[in-house]
SEVEXTI-280243 format. One line per field, with one value per residue: residue in three letters; chain; x negated, y negated, z of N, C-alpha, C in turn. Coordinates in nm, 3 decimals. Layout:
<pts>
res = [ala;...]
chain = [A;...]
nc1 = [X;...]
nc2 = [Y;...]
nc3 = [Z;...]
cac1 = [X;...]
cac2 = [Y;...]
cac3 = [Z;...]
cc1 = [X;...]
cc2 = [Y;...]
cc3 = [Z;...]
</pts>
This chain:
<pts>
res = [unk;unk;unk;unk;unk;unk;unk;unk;unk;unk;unk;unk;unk;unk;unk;unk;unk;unk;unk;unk;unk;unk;unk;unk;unk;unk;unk;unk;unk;unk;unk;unk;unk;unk;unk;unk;unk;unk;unk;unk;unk;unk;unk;unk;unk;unk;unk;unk;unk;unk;unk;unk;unk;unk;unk;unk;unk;unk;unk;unk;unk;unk;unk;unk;unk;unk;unk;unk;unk;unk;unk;unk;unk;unk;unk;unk;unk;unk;unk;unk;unk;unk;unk;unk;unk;unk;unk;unk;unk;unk;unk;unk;unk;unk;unk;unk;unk;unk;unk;unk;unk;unk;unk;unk;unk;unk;unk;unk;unk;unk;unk;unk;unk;unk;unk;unk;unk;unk;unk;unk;unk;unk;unk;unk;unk;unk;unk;unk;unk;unk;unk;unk;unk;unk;unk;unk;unk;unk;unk;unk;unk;unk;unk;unk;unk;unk;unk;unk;unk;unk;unk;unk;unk;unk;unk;unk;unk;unk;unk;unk;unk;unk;unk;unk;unk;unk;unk;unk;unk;unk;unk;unk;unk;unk;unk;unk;unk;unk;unk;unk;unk;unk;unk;unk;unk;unk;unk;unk;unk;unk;unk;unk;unk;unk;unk;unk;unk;unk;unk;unk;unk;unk;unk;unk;unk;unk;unk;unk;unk;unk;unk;unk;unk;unk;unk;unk;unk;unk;unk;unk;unk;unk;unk;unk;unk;unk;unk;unk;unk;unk;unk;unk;unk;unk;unk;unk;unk;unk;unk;unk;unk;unk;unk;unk;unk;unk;unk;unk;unk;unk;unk;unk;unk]
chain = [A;A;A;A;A;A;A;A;A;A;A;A;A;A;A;A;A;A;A;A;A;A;A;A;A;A;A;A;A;A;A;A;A;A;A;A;A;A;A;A;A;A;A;A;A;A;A;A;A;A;A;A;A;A;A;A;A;A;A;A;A;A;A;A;A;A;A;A;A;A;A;A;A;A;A;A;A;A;A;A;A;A;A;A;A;A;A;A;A;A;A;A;A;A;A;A;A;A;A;A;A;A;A;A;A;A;A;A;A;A;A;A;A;A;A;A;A;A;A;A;A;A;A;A;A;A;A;A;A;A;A;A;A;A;A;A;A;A;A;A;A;A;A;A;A;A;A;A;A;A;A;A;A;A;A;A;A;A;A;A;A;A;A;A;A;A;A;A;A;A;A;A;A;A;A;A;A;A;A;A;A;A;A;A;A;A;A;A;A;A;A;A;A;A;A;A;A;A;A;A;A;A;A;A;A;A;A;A;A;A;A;A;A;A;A;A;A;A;A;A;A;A;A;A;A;A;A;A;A;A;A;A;A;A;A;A;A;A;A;A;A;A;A;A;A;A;A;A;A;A;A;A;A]
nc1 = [1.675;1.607;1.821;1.974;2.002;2.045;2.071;1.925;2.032;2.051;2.205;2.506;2.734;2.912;2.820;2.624;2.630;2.685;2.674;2.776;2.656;2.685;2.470;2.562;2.277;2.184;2.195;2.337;2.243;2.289;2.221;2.238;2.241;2.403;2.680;2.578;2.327;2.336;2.497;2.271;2.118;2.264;2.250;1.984;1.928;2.095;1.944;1.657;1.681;1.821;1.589;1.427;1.578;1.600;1.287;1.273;1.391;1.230;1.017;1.077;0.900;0.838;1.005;0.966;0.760;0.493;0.257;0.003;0.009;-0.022;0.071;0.151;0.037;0.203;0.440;0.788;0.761;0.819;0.869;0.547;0.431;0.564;0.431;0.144;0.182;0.253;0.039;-0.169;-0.129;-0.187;0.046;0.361;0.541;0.810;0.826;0.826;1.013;1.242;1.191;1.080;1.263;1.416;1.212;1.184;1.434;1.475;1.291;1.476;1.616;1.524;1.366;1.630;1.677;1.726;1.666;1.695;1.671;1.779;1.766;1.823;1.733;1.860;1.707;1.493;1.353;1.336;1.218;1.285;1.280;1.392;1.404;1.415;1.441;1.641;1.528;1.710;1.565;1.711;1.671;1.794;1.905;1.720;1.660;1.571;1.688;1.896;1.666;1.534;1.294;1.129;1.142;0.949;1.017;0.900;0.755;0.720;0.753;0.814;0.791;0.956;0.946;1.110;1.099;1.212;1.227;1.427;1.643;1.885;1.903;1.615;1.301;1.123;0.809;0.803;0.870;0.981;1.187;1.173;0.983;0.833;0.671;0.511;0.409;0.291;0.329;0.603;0.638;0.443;0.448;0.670;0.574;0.380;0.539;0.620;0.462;0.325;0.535;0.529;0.320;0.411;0.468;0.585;0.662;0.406;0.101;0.118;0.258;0.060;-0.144;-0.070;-0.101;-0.315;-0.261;-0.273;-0.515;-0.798;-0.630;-0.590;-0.376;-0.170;0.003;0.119;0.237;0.512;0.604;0.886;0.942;1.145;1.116;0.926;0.719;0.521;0.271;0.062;-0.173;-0.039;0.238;0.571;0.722;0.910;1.200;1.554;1.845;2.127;2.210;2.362;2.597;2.753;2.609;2.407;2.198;2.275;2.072]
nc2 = [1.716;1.935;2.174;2.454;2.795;3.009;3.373;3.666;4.023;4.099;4.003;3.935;3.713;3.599;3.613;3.389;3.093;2.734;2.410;2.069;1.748;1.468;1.198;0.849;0.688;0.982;1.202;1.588;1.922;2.200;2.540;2.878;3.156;3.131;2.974;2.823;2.752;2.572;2.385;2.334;2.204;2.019;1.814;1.772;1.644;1.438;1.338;1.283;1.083;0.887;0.808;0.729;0.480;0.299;0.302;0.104;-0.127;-0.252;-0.282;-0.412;-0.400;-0.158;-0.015;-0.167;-0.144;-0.044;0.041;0.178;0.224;0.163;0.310;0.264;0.567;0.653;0.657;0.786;1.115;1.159;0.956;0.931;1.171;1.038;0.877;0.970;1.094;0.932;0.792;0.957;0.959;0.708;0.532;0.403;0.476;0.536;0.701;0.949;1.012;1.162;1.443;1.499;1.457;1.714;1.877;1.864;1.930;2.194;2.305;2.271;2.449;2.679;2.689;2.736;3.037;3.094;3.265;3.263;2.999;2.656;2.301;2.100;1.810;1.545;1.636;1.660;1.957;2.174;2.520;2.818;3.217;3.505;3.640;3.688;3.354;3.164;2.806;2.608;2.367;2.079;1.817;1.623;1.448;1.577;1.832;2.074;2.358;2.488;2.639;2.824;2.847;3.079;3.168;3.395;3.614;3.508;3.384;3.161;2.793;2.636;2.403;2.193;1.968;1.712;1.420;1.167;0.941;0.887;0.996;0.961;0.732;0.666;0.500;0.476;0.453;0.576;0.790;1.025;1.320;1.470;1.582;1.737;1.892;2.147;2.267;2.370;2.144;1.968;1.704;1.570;1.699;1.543;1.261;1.315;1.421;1.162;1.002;1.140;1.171;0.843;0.822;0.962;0.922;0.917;1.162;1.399;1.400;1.258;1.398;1.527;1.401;1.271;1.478;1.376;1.282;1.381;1.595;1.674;1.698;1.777;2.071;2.057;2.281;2.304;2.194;2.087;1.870;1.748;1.572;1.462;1.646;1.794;2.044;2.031;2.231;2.271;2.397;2.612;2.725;2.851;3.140;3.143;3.120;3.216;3.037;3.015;2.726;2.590;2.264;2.209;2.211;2.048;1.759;1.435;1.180]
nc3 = [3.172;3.428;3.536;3.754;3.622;3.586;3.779;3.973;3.909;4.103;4.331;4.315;4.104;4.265;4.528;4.566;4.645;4.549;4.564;4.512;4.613;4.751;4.828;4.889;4.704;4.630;4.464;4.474;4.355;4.544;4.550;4.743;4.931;5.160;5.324;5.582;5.521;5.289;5.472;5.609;5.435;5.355;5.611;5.639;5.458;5.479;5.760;5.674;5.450;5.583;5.741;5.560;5.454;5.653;5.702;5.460;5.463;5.681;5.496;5.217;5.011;4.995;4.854;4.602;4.425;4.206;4.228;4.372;4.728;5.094;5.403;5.744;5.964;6.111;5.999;5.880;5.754;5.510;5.417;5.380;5.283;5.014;4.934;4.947;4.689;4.516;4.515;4.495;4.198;4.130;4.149;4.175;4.468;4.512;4.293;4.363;4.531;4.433;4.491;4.694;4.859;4.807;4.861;5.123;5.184;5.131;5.260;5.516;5.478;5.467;5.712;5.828;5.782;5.519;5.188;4.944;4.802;4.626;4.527;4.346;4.236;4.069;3.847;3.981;4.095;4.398;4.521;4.651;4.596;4.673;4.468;4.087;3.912;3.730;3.568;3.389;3.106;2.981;2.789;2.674;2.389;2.228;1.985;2.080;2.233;2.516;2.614;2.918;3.225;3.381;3.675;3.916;4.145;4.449;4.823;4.916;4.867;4.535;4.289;4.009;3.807;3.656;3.452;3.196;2.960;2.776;2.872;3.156;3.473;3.578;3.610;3.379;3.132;2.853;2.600;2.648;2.589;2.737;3.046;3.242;3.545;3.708;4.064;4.312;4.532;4.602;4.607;4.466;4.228;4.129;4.112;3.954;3.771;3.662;3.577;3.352;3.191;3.138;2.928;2.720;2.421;2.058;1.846;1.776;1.794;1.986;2.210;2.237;2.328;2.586;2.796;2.924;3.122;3.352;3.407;3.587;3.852;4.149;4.233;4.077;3.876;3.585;3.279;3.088;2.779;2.615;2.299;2.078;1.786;1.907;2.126;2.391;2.586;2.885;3.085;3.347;3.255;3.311;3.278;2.966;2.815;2.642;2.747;2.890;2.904;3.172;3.189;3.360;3.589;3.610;3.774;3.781;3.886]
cac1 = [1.622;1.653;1.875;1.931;2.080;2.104;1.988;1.887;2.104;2.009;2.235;2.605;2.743;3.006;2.771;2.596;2.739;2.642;2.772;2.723;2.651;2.620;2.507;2.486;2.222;2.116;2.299;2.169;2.267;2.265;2.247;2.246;2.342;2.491;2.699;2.526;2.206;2.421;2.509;2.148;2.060;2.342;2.179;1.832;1.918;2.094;1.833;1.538;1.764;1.828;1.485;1.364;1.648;1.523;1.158;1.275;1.459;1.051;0.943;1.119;0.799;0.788;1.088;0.956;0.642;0.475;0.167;-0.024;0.118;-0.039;0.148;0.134;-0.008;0.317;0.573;0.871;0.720;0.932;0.758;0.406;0.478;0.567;0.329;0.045;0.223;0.209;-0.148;-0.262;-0.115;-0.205;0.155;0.386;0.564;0.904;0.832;0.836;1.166;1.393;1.097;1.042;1.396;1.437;1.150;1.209;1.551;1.484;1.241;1.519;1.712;1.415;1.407;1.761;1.692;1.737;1.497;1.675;1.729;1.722;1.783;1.790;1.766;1.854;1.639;1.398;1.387;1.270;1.284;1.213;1.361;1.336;1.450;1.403;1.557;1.584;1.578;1.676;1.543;1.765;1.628;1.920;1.924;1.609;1.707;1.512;1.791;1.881;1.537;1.468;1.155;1.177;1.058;0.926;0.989;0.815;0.830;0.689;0.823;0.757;0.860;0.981;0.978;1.119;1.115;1.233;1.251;1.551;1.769;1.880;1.830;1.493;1.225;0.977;0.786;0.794;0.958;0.991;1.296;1.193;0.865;0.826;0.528;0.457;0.332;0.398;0.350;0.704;0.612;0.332;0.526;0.747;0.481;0.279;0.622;0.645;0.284;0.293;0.666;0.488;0.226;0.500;0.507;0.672;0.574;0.314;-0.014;0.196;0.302;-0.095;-0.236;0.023;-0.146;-0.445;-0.225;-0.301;-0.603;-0.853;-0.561;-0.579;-0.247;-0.072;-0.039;0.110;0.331;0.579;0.654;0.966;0.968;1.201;1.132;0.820;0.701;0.410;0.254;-0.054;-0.185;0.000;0.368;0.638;0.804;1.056;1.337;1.674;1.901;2.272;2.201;2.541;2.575;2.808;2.529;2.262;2.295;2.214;2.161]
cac2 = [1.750;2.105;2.262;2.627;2.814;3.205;3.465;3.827;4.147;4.179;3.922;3.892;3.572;3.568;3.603;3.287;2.976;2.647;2.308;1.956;1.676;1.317;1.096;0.789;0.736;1.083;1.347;1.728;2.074;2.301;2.695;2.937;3.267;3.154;2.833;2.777;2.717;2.488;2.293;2.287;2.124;1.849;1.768;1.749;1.529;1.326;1.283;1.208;0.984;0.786;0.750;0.616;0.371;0.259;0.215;0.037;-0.238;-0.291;-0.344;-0.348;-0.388;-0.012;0.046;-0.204;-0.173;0.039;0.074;0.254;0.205;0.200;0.274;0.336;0.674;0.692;0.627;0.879;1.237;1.145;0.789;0.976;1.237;0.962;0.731;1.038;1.159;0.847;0.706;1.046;0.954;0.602;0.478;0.366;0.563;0.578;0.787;1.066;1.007;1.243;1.530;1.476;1.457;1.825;1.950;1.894;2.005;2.377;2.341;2.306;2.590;2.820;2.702;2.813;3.145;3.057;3.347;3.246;2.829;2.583;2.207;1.980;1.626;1.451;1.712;1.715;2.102;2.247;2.616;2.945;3.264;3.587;3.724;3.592;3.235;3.059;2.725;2.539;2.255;1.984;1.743;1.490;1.446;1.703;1.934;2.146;2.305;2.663;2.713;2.832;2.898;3.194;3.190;3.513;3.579;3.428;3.361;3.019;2.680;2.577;2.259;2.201;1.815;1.598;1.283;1.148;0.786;0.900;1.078;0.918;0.635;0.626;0.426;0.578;0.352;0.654;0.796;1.163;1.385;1.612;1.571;1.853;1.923;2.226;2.240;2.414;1.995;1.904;1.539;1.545;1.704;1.467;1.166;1.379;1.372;1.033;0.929;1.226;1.113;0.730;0.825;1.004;0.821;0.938;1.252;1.533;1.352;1.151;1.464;1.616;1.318;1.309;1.571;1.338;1.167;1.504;1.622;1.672;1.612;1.902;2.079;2.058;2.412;2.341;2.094;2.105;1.802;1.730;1.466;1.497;1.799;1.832;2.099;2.084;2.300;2.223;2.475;2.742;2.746;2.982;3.223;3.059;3.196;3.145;3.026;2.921;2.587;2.539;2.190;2.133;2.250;1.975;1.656;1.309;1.056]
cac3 = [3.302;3.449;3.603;3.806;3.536;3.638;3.905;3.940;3.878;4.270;4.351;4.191;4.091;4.347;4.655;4.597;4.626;4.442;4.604;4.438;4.750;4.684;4.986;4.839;4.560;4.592;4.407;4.435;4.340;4.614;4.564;4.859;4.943;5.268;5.340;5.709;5.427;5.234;5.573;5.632;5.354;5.377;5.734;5.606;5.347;5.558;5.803;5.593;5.362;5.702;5.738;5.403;5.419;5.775;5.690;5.317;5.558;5.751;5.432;5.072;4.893;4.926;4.707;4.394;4.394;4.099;4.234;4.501;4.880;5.201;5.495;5.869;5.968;6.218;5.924;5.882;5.685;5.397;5.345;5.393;5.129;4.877;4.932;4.926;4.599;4.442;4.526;4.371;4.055;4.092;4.079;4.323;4.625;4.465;4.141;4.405;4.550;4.444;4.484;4.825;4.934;4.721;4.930;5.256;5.220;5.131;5.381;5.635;5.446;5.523;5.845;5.855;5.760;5.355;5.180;4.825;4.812;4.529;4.549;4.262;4.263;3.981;3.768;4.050;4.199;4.436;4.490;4.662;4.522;4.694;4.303;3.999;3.904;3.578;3.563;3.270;3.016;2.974;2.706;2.609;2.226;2.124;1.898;2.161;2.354;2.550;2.678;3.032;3.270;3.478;3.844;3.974;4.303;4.575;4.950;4.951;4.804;4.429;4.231;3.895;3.850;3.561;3.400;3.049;2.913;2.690;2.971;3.347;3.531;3.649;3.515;3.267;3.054;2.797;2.527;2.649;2.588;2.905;3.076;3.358;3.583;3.798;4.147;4.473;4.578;4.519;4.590;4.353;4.108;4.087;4.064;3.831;3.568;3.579;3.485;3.218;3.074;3.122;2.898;2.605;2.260;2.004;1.754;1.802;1.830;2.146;2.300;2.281;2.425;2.728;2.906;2.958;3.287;3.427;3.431;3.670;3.940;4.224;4.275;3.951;3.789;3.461;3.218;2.983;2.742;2.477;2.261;1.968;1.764;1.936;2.241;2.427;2.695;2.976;3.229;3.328;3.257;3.312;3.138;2.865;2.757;2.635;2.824;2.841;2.995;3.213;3.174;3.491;3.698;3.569;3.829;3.716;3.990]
cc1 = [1.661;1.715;1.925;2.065;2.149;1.994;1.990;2.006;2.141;2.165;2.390;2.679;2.827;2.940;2.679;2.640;2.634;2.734;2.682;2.747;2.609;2.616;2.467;2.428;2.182;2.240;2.244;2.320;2.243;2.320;2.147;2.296;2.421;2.564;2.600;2.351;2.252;2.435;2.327;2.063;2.131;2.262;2.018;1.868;1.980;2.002;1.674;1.559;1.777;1.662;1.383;1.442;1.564;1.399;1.178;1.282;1.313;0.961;0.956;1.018;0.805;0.853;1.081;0.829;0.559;0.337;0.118;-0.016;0.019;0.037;0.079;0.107;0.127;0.462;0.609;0.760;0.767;0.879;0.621;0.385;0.500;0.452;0.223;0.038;0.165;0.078;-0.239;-0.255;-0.111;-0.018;0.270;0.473;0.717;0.931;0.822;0.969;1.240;1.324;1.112;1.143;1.428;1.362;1.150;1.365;1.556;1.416;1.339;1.633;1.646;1.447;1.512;1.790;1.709;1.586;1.532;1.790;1.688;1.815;1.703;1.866;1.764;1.736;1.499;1.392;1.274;1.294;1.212;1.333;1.308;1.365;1.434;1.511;1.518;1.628;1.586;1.652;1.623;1.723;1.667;1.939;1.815;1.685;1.691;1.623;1.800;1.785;1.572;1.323;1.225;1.063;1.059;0.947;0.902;0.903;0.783;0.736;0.782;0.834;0.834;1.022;1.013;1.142;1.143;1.253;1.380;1.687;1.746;1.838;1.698;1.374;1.133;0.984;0.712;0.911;1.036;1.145;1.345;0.999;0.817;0.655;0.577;0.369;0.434;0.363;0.468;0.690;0.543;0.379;0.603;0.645;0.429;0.419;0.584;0.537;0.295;0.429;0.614;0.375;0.278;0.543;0.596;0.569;0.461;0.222;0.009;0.182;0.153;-0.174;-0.195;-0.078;-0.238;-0.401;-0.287;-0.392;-0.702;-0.775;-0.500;-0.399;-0.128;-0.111;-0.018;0.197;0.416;0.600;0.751;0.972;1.008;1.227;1.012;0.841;0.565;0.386;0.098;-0.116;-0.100;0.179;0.446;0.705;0.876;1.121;1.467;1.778;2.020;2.263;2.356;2.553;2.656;2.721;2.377;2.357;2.199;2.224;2.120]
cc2 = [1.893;2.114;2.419;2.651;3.019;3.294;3.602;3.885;4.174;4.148;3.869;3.764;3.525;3.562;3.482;3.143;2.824;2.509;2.154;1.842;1.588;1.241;0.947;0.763;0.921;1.184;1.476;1.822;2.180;2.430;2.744;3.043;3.294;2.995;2.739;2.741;2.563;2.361;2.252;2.200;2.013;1.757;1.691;1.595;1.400;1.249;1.208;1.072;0.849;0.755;0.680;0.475;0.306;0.186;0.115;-0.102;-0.310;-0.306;-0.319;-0.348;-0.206;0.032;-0.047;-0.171;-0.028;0.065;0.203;0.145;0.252;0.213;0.359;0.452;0.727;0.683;0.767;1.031;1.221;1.040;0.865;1.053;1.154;0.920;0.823;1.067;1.023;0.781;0.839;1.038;0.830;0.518;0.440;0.448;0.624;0.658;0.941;1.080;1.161;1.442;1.578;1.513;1.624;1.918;2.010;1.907;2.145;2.375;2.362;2.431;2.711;2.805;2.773;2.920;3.168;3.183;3.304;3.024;2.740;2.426;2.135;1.839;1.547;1.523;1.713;1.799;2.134;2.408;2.723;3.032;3.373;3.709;3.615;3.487;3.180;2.930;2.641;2.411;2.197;1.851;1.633;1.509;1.541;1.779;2.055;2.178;2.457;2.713;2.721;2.826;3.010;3.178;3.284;3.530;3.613;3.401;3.188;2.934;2.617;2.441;2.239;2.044;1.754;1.451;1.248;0.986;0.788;0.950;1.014;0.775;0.566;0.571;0.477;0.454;0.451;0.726;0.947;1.202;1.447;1.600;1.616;1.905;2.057;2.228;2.297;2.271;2.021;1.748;1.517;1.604;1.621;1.286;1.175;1.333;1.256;0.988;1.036;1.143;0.922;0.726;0.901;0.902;0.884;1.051;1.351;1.471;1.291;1.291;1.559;1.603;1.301;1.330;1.497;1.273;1.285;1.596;1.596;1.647;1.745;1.919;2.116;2.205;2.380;2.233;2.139;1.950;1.836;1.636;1.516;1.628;1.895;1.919;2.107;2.128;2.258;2.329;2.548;2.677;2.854;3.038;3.186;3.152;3.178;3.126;2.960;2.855;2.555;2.380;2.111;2.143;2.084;1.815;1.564;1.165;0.931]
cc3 = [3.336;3.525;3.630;3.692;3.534;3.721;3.877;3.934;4.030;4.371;4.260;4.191;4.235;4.508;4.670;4.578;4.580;4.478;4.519;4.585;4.657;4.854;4.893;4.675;4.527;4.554;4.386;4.395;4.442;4.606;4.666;4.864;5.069;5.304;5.505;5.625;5.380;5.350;5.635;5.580;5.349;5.538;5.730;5.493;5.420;5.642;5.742;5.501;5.519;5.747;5.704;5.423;5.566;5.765;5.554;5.413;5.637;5.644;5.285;4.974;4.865;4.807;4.592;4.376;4.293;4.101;4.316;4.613;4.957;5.288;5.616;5.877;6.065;6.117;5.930;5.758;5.508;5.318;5.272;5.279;4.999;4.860;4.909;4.769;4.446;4.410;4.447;4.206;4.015;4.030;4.202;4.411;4.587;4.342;4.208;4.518;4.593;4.530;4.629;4.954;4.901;4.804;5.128;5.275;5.191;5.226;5.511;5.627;5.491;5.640;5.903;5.832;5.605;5.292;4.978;4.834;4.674;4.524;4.422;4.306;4.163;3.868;3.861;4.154;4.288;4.479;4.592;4.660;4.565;4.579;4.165;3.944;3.815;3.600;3.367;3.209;2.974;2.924;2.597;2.427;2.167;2.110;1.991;2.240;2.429;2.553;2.815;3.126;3.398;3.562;3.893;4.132;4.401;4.732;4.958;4.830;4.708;4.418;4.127;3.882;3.738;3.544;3.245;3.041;2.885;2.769;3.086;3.344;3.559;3.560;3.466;3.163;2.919;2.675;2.523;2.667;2.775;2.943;3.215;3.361;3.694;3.870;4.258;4.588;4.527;4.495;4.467;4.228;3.995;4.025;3.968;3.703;3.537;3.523;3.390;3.133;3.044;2.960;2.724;2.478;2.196;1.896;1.833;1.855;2.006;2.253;2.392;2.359;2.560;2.824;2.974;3.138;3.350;3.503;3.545;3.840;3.974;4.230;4.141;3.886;3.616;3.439;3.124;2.918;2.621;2.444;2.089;1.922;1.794;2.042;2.263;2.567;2.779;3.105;3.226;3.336;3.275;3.250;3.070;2.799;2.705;2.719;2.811;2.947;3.037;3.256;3.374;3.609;3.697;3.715;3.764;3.856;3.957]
</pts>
C-alpha cells in the first residue's frame, strides 16, 4: 500500500511534521507543515468517525453488505460519500471507508489554512501539495519494490487509493500485490481499488484484464496494478520513480 515517502527541496525535513493517530479502527498518517493542521485533522476524524458509527447502530446492514446501498438523502456526508462511491462501482458502501475518512480530513486541514496536507488511511491517501510529494508503492512480497509516484503541485485535493488481496486486512476477493486507482474522488478511488484488486488473478494476462473493472467509469484518471513480478498501468499515471520507501511511515489498519 502507499505511503508519503519524501517532499520538495522547498520544504526541509525538519519543518514538517508527520504524526501517526489511531482512533479506534482507523489508523492514519498525518503530514503537515503546522501542528494546528495536525489538530485539525484529529478533530475531523473524530467527528465524521462519530458519525459513521452512529448511523452503523440505525442500521448495520450498511457495514456487511457488499453490494450497492441506498440511504436517506439526510444521512451524515460521510455515509453519502460511501454509499455514492460504492453504487458507482457496483459494490457495497464500505469498500470506500478508509477513502472517505482520508478526504474529508484534509479537507478540514485546508479549511484550517493547510496549503501542503497528506492523510493516509491504511494505504488510502489523500493529498494536496503546494510542492511536489512522492508517494510510495508498498506491495508486500512483489519483488516490485522502491518505486514512487510523484505528485506535482496542486491547490486542490487528489487521491491515491489502494487495495491488495495479499497485504492488510480488508477484504479483496483478489490476488493483487498493490492495486491503486487515481482520482481527485477520494471516495471513488477507494471503491474503484477494490473492484480493480477484486478483479486481480494471478500472472500477466490477470493483471491486463483487471483494468476492465474500470472502464467507462467517470472520474477515475488512472491505475496502477502489482501482481507478483508483474506491473501494469491504465490511464494516466504519475510520474514513477525510485524511491526509499520508509517503511515506518506506511500505516496498516
Amino acid at each position: 500500500m502507499p505511503g508519503p515517502t519524501g517532499e520538495s527541496a522547498k520544504k526541509t525535513a525538519s519543518t514538517l511534521i508527520k504524526e501517526h493517530f489511531q482512533l479506534k479502527e482507523t489508523i492514519v498518517t498525518i503530514a503537515a507543515d503546522d501542528q494546528a493542521h495536525i489538530e485539525a485533522a484529529k478533530e475531523a476524524i473524530r467527528i465524521h468517525r462519530a458519525a459513521l458509527e452512529t448511523y452503523i447502530l440505525s442500521d448495520p446492514f450498511f457495514q456487511l453488505t457488499l453490494e450497492p446501498y441506498e440511504c436517506p438523502e439526510n444521512s451524515p456526508e460521510v455515509v453519502r460519500r460511501m454509499v455514492k462511491a460504492g453504487n458507482t462501482m457496483g459494490i457495497g458502501p464500505m469498500s470506500a471507508v478508509a477513502g472517505t475518512i482520508s478526504a474529508l480530513t484534509v479537507e478540514a486541514m485546508v479549511e484550517a489554512g493547510a496549503k501542503y496536507a497528506i492523510v493516509d488511511n491504511g494505504g488510502d491517501i489523500a493529498l494536496i501539495n503546494d510542492r511536489p510529494a512522492v508517494v510510495g508503492i508498498y506491495a508486500g512480497q512483489s519483488p516490485i519494490k522502491n518505486l514512487g509516484l510523484v505528485f506535482e503541485p496542486r491547490d486542490s485535493i487528489t487521491g491515491v487509493c489502494t487495495s491488495a488481496g495479499t497485504v492488510g486486512p480488508s477484504i479483496s476477493f483478489g490476488m493483487a500485490d498493490a492495486a491503486s486507482v487515481f482520482s481527485d474522488d477520494v471516495s471513488l478511488a477507494d471503491a474503484a481499488a477494490t473492484a480493480l484488486g477484486n478483479e486481480v488473478g494471478i500472472g500477466k494476462g490477470s493483471v491486463e484484464a483487471s483494468f476492465k473493472a474500470l472502464k467507462g467509469i467517470p472520474g477515475i484518471k488512472g491505475a496502477l496494478v502489482i501482481q507478483g513480478e508483474y506491473i501494469g498501468m491504465w490511464g494516466q499515471v504519475p510520474k514513477i520513480t525510485r524511491a526509499d520507501v520508509k517503511y515506518e511511515y506506511i500505516t496498516k489498519a
